[in-house]
C-alpha positions as CSV (number, residue, x, y, z in Angstrom):
1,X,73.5,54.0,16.1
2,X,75.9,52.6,14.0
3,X,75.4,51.3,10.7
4,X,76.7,47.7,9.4
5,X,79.7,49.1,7.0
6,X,79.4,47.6,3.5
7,X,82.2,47.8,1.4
8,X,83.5,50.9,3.6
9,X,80.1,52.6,2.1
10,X,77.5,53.5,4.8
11,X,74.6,53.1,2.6
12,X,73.5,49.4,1.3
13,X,71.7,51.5,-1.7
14,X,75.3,53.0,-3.2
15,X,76.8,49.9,-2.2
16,X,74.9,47.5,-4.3
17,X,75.0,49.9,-7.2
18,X,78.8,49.5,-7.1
19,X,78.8,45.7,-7.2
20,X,80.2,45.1,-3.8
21,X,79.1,42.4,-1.2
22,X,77.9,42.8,2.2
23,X,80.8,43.7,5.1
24,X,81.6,40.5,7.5
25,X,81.4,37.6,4.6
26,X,84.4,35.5,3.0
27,X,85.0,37.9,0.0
28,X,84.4,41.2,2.6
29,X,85.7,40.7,6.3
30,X,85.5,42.6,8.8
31,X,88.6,43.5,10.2
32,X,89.1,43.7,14.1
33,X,92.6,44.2,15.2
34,X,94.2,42.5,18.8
35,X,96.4,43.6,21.3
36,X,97.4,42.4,24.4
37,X,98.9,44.6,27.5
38,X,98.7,43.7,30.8
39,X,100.3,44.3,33.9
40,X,99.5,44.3,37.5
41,X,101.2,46.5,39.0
42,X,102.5,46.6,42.7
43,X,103.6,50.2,43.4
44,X,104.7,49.4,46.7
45,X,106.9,46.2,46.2
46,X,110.8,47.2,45.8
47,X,113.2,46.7,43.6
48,X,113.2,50.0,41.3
49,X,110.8,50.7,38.3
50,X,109.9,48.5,35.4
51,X,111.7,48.6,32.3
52,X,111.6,47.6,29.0
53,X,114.6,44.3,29.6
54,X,112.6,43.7,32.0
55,X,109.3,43.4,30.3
56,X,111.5,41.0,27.1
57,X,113.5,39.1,29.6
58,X,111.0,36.6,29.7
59,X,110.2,36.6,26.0
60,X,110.4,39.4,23.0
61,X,106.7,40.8,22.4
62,X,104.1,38.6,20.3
63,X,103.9,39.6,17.1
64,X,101.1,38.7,14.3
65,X,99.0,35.6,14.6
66,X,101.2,34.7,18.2
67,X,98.6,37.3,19.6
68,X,96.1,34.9,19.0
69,X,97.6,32.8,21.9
70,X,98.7,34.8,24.0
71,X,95.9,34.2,26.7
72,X,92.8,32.9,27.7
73,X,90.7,35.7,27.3
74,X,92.5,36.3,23.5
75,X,91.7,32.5,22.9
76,X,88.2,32.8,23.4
77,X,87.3,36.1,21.6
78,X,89.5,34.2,18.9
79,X,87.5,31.2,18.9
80,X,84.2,32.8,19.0
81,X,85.3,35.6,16.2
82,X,86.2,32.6,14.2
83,X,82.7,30.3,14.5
84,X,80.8,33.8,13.8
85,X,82.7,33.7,9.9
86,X,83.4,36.7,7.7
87,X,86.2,37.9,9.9
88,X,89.9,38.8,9.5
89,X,91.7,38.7,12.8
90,X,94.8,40.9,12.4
91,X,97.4,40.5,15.7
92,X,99.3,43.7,16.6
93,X,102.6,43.4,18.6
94,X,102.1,43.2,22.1
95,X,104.2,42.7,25.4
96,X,104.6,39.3,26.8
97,X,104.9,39.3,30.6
98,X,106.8,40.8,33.5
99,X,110.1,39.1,34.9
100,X,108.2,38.8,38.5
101,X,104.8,39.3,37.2
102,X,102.8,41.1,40.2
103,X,105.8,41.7,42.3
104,X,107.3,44.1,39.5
105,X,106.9,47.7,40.7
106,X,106.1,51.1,38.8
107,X,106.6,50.9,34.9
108,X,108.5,54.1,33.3
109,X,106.8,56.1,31.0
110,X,109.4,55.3,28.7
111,X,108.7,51.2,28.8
112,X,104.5,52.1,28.1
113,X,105.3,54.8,25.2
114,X,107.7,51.6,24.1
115,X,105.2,49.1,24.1
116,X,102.3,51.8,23.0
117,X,104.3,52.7,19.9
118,X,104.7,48.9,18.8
119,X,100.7,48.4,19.0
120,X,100.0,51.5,16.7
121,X,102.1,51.4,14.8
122,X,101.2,47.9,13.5
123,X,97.9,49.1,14.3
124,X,98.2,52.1,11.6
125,X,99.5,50.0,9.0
126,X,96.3,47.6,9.6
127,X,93.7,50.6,8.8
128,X,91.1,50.5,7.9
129,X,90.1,48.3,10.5
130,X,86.5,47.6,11.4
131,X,86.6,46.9,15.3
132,X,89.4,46.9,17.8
133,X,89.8,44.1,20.8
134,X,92.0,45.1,23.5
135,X,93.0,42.0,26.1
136,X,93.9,44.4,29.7
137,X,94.2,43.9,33.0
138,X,93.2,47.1,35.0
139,X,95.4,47.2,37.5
140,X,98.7,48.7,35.4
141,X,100.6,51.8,36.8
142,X,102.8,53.8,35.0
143,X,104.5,56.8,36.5
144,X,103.0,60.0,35.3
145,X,99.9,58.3,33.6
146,X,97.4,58.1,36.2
147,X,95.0,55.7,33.9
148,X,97.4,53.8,31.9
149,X,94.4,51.7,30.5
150,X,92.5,54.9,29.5
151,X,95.7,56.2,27.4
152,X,95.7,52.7,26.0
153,X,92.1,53.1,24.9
154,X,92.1,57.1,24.1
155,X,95.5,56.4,21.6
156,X,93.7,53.9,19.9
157,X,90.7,55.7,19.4
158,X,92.7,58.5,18.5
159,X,94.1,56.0,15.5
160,X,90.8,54.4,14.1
161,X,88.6,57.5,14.7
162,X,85.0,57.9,16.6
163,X,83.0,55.3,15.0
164,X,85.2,51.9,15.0
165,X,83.8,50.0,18.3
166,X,87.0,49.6,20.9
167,X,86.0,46.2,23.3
168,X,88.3,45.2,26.2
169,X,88.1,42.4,28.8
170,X,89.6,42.8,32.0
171,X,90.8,41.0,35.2
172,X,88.7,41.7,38.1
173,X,91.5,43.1,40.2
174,X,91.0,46.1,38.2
175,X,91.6,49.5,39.1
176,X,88.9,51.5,36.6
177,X,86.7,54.4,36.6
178,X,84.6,55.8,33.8
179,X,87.5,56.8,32.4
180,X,88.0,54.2,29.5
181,X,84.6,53.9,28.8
182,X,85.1,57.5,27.6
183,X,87.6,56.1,25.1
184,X,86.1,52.1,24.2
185,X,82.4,51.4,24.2
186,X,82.3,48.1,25.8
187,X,84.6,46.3,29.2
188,X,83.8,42.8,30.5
189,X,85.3,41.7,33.4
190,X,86.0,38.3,34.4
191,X,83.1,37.5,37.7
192,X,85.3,34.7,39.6
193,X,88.8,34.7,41.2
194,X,90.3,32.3,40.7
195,X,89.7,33.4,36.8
196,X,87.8,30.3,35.2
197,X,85.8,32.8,32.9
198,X,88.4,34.4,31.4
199,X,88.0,32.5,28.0
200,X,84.3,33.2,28.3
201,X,84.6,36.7,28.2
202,X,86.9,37.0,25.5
203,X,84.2,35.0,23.9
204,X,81.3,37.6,25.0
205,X,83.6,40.7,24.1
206,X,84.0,39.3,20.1
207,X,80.1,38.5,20.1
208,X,79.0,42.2,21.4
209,X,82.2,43.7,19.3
210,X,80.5,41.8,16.1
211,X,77.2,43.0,17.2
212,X,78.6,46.7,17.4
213,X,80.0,46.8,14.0
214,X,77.0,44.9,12.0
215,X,75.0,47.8,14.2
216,X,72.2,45.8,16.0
217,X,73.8,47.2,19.4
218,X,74.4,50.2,20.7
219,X,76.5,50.0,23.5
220,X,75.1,52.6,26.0
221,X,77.2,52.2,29.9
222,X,76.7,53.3,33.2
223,X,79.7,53.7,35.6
224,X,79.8,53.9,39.5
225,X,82.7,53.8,42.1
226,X,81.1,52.7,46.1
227,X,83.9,53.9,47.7
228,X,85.7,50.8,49.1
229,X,89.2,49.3,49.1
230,X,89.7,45.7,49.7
231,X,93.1,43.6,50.3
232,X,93.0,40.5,47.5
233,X,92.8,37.9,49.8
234,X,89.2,39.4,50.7
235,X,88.1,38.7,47.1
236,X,87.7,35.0,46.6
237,X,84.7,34.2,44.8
238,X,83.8,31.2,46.3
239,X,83.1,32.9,49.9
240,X,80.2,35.8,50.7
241,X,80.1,38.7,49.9
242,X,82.5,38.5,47.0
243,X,80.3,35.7,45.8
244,X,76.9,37.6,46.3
245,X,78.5,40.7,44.4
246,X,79.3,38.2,41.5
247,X,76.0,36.7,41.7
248,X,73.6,40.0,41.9
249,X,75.8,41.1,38.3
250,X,74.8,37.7,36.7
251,X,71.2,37.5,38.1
252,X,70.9,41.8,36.8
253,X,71.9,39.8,32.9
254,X,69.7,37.0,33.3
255,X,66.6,39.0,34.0
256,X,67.4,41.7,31.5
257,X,67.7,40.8,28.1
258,X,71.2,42.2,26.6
259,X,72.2,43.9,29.6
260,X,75.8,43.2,30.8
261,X,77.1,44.1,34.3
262,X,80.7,44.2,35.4
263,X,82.1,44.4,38.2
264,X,86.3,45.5,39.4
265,X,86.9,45.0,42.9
266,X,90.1,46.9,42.7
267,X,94.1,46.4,43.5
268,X,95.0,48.0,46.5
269,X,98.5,47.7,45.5
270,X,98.6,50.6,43.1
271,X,98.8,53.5,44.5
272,X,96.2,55.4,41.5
273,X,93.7,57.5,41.7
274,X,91.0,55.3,40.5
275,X,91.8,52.3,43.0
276,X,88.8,50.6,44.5
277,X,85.8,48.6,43.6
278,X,83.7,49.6,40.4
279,X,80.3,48.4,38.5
280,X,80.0,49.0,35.1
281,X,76.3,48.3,33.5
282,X,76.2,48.1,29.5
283,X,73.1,48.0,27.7
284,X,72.0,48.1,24.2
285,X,70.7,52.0,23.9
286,X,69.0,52.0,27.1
287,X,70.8,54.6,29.6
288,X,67.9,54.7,31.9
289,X,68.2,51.1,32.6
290,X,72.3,51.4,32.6
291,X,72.2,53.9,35.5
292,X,69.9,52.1,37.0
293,X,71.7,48.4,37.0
294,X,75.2,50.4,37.9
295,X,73.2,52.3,41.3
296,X,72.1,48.8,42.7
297,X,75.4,47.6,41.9
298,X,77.4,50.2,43.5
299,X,74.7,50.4,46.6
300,X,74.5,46.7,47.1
301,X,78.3,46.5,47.1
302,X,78.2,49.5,50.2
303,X,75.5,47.5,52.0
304,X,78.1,44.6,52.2
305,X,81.2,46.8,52.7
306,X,81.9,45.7,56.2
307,X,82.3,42.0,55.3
308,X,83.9,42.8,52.2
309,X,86.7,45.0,53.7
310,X,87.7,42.9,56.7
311,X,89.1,40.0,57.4
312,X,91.4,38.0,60.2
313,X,93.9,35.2,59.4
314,X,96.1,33.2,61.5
315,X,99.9,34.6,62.0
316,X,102.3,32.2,61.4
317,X,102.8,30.3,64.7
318,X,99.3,29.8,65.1
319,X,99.1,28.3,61.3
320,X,101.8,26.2,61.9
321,X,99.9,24.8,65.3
322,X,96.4,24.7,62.7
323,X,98.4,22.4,60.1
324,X,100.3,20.2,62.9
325,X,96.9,19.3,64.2
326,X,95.2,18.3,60.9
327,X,97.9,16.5,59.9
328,X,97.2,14.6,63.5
329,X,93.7,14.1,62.7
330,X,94.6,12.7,59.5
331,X,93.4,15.8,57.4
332,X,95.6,15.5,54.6
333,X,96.9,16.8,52.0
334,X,96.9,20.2,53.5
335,X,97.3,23.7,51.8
336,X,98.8,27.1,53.1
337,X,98.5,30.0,51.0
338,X,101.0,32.7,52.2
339,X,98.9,35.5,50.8
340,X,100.4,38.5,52.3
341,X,104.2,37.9,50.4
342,X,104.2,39.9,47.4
343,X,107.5,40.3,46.6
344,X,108.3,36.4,46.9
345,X,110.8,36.4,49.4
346,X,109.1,36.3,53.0
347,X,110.4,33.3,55.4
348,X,108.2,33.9,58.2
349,X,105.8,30.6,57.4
350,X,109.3,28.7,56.6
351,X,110.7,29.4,59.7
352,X,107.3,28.3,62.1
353,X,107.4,25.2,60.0
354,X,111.1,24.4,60.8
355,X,110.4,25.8,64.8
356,X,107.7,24.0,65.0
357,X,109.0,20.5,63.6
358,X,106.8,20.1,60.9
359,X,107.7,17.4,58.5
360,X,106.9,16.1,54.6
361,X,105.9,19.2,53.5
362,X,106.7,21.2,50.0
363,X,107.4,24.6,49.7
364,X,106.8,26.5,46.2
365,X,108.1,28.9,46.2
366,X,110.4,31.2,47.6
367,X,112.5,34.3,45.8
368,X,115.9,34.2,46.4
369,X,118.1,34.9,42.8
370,X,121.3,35.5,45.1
371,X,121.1,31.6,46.1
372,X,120.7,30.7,42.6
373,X,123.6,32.8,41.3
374,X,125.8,31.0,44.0
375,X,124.7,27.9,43.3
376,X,125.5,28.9,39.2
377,X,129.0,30.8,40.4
378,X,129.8,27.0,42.2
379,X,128.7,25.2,39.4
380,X,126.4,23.2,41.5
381,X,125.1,19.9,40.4
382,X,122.5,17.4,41.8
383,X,123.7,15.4,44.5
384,X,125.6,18.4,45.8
385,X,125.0,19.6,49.4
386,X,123.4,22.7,49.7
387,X,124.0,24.9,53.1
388,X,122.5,28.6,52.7
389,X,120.3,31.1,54.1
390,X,117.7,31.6,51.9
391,X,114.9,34.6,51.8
392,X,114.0,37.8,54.0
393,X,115.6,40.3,51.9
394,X,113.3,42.8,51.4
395,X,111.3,45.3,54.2
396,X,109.0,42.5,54.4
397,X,110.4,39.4,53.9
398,X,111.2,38.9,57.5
399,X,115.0,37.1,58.0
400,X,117.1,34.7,56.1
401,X,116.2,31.0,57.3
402,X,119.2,28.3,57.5
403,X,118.8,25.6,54.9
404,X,120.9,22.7,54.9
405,X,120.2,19.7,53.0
406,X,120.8,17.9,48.8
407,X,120.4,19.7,45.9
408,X,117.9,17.9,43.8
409,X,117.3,20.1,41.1
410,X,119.3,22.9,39.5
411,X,118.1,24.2,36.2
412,X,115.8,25.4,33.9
413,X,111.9,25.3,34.7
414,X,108.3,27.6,34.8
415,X,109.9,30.0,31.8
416,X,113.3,30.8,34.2
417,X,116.6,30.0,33.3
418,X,117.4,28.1,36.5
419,X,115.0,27.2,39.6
420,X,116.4,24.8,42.4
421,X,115.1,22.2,44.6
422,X,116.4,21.4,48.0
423,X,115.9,18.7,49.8
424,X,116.3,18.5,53.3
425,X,115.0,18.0,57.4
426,X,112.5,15.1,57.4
427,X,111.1,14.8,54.2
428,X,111.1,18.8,53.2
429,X,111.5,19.8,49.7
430,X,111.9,23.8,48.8
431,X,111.5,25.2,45.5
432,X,113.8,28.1,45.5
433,X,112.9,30.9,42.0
434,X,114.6,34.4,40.3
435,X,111.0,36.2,40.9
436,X,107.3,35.8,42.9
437,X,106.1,32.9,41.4
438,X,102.7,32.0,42.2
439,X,101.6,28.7,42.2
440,X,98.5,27.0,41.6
441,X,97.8,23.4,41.3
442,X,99.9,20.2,42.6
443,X,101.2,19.4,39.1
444,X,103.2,22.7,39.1
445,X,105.6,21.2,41.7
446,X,106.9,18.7,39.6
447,X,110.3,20.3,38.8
448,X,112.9,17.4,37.8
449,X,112.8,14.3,39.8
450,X,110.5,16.0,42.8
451,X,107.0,14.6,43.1
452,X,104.5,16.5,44.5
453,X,102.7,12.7,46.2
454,X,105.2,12.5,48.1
455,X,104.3,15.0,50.5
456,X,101.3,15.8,52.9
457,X,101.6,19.7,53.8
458,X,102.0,22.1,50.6
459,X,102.8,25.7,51.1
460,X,102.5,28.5,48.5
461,X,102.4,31.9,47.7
462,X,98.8,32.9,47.4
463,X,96.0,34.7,48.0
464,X,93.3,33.0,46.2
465,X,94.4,31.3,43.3
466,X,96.3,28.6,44.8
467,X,92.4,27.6,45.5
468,X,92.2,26.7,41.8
469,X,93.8,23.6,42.0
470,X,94.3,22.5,46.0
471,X,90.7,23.7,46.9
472,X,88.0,23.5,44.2
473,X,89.1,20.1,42.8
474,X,88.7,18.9,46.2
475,X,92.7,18.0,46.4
476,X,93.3,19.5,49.7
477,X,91.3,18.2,52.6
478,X,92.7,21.2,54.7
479,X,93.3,24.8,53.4
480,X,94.3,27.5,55.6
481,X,95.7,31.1,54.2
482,X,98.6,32.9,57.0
483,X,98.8,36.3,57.8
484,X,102.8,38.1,58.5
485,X,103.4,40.2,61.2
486,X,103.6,44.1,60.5
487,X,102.1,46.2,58.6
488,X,103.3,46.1,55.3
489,X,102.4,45.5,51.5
490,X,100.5,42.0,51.1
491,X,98.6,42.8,54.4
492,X,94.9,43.6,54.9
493,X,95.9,46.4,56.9
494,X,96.3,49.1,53.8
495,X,96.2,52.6,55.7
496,X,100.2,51.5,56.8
497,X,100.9,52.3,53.1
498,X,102.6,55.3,52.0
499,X,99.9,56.1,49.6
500,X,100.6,59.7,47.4
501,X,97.8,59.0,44.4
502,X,95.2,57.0,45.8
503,X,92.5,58.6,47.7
504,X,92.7,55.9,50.3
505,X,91.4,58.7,53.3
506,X,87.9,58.7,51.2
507,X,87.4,55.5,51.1
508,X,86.1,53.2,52.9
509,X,87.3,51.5,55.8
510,X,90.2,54.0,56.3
511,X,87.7,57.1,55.1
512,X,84.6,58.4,54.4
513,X,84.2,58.5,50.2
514,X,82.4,61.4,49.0
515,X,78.7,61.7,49.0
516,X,78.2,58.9,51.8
């Protein structure tokens, strides 16, 4: 068990005879370092590895007290660190974001070292340091680091030495194992997707870091892998089983007193060795009660595999028909997420909508930075007719669809250098972006003079988090998520990727893990 610190002396005897006062006061902080570095990685998306330019294309990395806003999850341990007093908060450099975010492929080895080397090194100069809070996702891949988390954890520890507690918080599309925990003491993983705790859990990972270093817990963990592989689409909280998972992990802390269960339902998108589902159980010194949380986890989450690993959605005619006939019945506004278009570009919802004669709907957004570039090269101005084929450029991104309407926006918006909006049919408007670019409420679609009210169909690329802001604020009246045709990243249908890490014959539906 670890001993509050006083002074950097172990024993409060020696240090009261040297005149010091007690470790995490005013005079005496303790000192917990931050760093921030997230990706989620899609392995199977085109467009060539990730790269350093493109990691600083959006913004250089944060540096000093910038860390401290980088994110939700970083603003709540912040906060929380803060109202506890007698801390120093000391911000290491960290990456920003991804140009493309999710749609970005494999990250060289090179760009992590890169990155890696910013964070200890300000993370050297900062020591001694008392406790270390690392803001991940869990779903990063980096060629020839099969648990680019785990590296992350196991060169920091390397830095700080055995007995400085290492605390992360995650995203629940999270790719772990036990792994990290080899490395960190303590994970928390955000329990709802869409992410509305993710500020709360940076809040409970400063409380149990604190805890850790004044030495009143002892973290003590419990990990377990069932053996399942889910698409994202299957993993919105707000529909069984994902919510029952969520819920059995908050009723386990409720009845247990300091017990705190986690729980990654995975990225199928990475092709990694530790891909699928995983519950973590922390307690304080109690391994008995750790294994036992992390079995019930693990076995409840089997017991429910079937509904948690399957799933049917509309193909795009058939969506198209769905939305036609609410909008006859009057069931506006109505939301489509496109959930299967990872890279950003697919046109297969676009071009039923046209087909079909739909009318007064938004579209945000699809990828196409070769329309942009012409519409730069032609110096294109709003008011200035736009005729195009937009889209269906990559393997799955079906064909190019015919636009022809009024420019209405050309320029800079959502942290790119130029977006464009198109107007055009009968009261359509497209929002045409560089990258993927996922959104998720209404208000996001106000880009120059276009106004989201003024339309009653509103399509986006999605799997669940579009839910955040057409769904759960009750803005959408109808909500209906579209399936492509083939068999290709995005889809439920998983075994028709080329997997080479990821033990995706083991698990389950496409195998039989090990031990069942």
């Amino acid at each position: 068990m670890r001993n509050p610190r006083l002074c950097g002396v172990p024993l409060l005897g020696v240090c009261l005879l040297a005149g010091c006062t007690e470790k995490g006061t005013d005079t005496n902080p303790y000192r917990i370092a931050i760093a921030r570095f997230q990706h989620e990685t899609c392995t199977f998306c085109p467009g060539g590895d990730t790269d350093v330019e493109r990691w600083t294309r959006l913004r250089e990395p944060y540096k000093g007290d910038e860390v401290f806003e980088a994110d939700s999850y970083i603003a709540g341990f912040v906060a929380r660190a803060r109202e506890y007093g007698g801390v120093e908060l000391i911000g290491l450099e960290s990456p920003a974001g991804v140009f493309g975010g999710s749609s970005a492929s494999w990250i060289t080895e090179e760009t992590f070292d890169h990155f890696m080397s910013g964070i200890l090194s300000d993370l050297e100069a900062a020591i001694p340091v008392d406790g270390v809070y690392l803001a991940l996702h869990g779903a990063m891949a980096v060629r020839n680091v099969p648990r680019p988390e785990a590296e992350i954890a196991r060169r920091v520890r390397e830095l700080v030495g055995p007995d400085v507690p290492i605390v992360a918080t995650f995203d629940l599309h999270g790719n772990e194992d036990e792994e990290f925990l080899r490395h960190a003491d303590m994970a928390f993983v955000v329990k709802r997707f869409p992410h509305y705790d993710s500020y709360i859990q940076g809040e409970r990972a400063a409380r149990m870091l604190i805890r850790s270093m004044k030495g009143d817990f002892v973290p003590t963990r419990a990990t377990r892998k069932p053996g399942i592989i889910t698409a994202t689409v299957l993993q919105w909280t707000g529909a069984s089983p994902a919510m029952d998972i969520m819920e059995r992990a908050r009723r386990w802390e409720a009845r247990e007193p300091d017990v705190y269960v986690s729980v990654f339902f995975g990225y199928p998108w990475s092709d990694v060795p530790d891909v699928g589902a995983t519950a973590i159980a922390i307690t304080n010194n109690d391994q008995e009660l750790a294994d036992r949380i992390a079995d019930d986890m693990s076995e409840y989450i089997w017991r429910v595999r079937e509904e948690f690993a399957s799933g049917e959605f509309p193909m795009p005619d058939e969506a198209v028909r769905m939305v036609r006939r609410a909008v006859a019945r009057g069931d506006t506004p109505i939301a489509v997420g496109d959930y299967s278009d990872r890279p950003g570009d697919a046109t297969f919802i676009l071009r039923e909508l046209l087909d079909q004669g739909v009318s007064n709907f938004i579209y945000g957004c699809l990828r196409d930075e070769r329309a942009l570039e012409a519409l730069s090269q032609a110096d294109a101005q709003p008011g200035d007719p736009f005729a195009m084929a937009v889209g269906g450029f990559t393997p799955s991104g079906g064909q190019p669809v015919d636009i022809e309407g009024t420019l209405v926006y050309f320029g800079e918006h959502w942290g790119y250098d130029r977006v464009a909006a198109i107007e055009f049919g009968n009261n359509n408007m497209l929002l045409l972006t560089p990258a993927y670019t996922q959104l998720v409420h209404p208000r996001q679609m106000r880009v120059g003079p276009v106004n989201p009210d003024n339309y009653e169909v509103f399509i986006v690329k999605s799997r669940a988090h579009f839910r955040r802001g057409f769904d759960e604020t009750g803005f959408a009246k109808s909500i209906f998520v579209v399936d492509a045709p083939g068999s290709f990243v995005g889809t439920t249908r998983l075994d028709a990727l080329d997997y080479q890490f990821a033990p995706i014959d083991s698990l389950y539906p496409f195998g039989t893990p090990v031990g069942r």
